[in-house]
C-alpha positions, 0 to 999 in steps of 0.5 A: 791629347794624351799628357805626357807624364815621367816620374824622375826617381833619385833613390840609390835603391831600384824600385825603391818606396819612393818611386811606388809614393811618385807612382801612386801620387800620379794614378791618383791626380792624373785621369786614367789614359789621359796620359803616357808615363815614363819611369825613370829610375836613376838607380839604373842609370849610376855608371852614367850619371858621372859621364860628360858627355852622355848620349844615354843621359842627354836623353833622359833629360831630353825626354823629362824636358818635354813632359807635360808634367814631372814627379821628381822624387828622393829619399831624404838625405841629409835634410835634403834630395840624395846626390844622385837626383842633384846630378841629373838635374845639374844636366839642365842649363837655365830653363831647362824644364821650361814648360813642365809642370813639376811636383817634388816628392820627399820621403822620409824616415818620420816628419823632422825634414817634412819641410824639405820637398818645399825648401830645397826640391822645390826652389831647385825646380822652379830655377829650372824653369818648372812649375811647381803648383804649390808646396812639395809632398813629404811622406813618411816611409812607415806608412806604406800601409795608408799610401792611399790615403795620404796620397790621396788628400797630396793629389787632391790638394794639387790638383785644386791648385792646378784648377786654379791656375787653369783658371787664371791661364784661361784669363791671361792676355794671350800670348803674341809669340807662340809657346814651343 
């Protein structure tokens, strides 16, 4: 079974250094052709992120809603996730990402806002019905030339946490109604 795997970019700049810290962050916690990745730049999608209804942004946020596993990601602004990203997500009702394993991304100009992945991208998420498997990932933008490295250790990190909760999962009660 291939996972299927989407990266969610607010950044107002197209092809921007958050999404290649999303990119990288997914090549180093996912098995090479164990999943199908689908990029979603929001720059490109500005003239329709304001439109209600959308049938373009209907499905976006459809196919996001059924992916296996989701990197949201943004630059900070304002000691939080930029507007644009807010938007996208407001798309979703209750539960909407019910079922998607989500990691949120923040970067950032240095560390002041390191904690805002976890408290403002993280909570908006979970509301969403996503699972977050653990604490959102900052990364600061002037250390483009140790990406590696730190992403790395952030991959490593959820994907301990991740094998935990297999772990627990592989424990529950089965469920007696099936999951969609």
């Amino acid at each position: 079974m291939v996972l299927k795997a989407t990266i969610v970019v607010g950044n107002p700049k197209p092809k921007s250094r958050t999404l290649k810290v999303a990119e990288t962050l997914v090549e180093k916690l996912l098995t090479p052709g164990s999943y199908q990745l689908e990029i979603i730049d929001l720059a490109d999608h500005v003239a329709e992120i304001f439109a209600w209804p959308s049938d373009d942004m209907a499905a976006l946020t459809k196919r996001v809603a059924e992916s296996d596993f989701a990197v949201f990601a943004s630059p900070t602004y304002k000691a939080s996730y930029t507007g644009l990203l807010k938007a996208f997500l407001d798309r979703y009702p209750a539960n909407g990402l019910a079922g998607v394993t989500a990691i949120p991304v923040h970067t950032g100009g240095d560390l002041t806002h390191a904690m805002s992945a976890t408290v403002h991208l993280a909570p908006l998420l979970a509301e969403l019905g996503a699972a977050v498997p653990g604490r959102g990932f900052y990364f600061v933008a002037d250390q483009m030339d140790r990406i590696d490295e730190l992403v790395g250790q952030a991959a490593t990190e959820y994907a301990a946490n991740m094998s935990r909760l297999a772990k627990v999962a592989a424990a529950a009660v089965p469920l007696s109604v099936p999951v969609a």
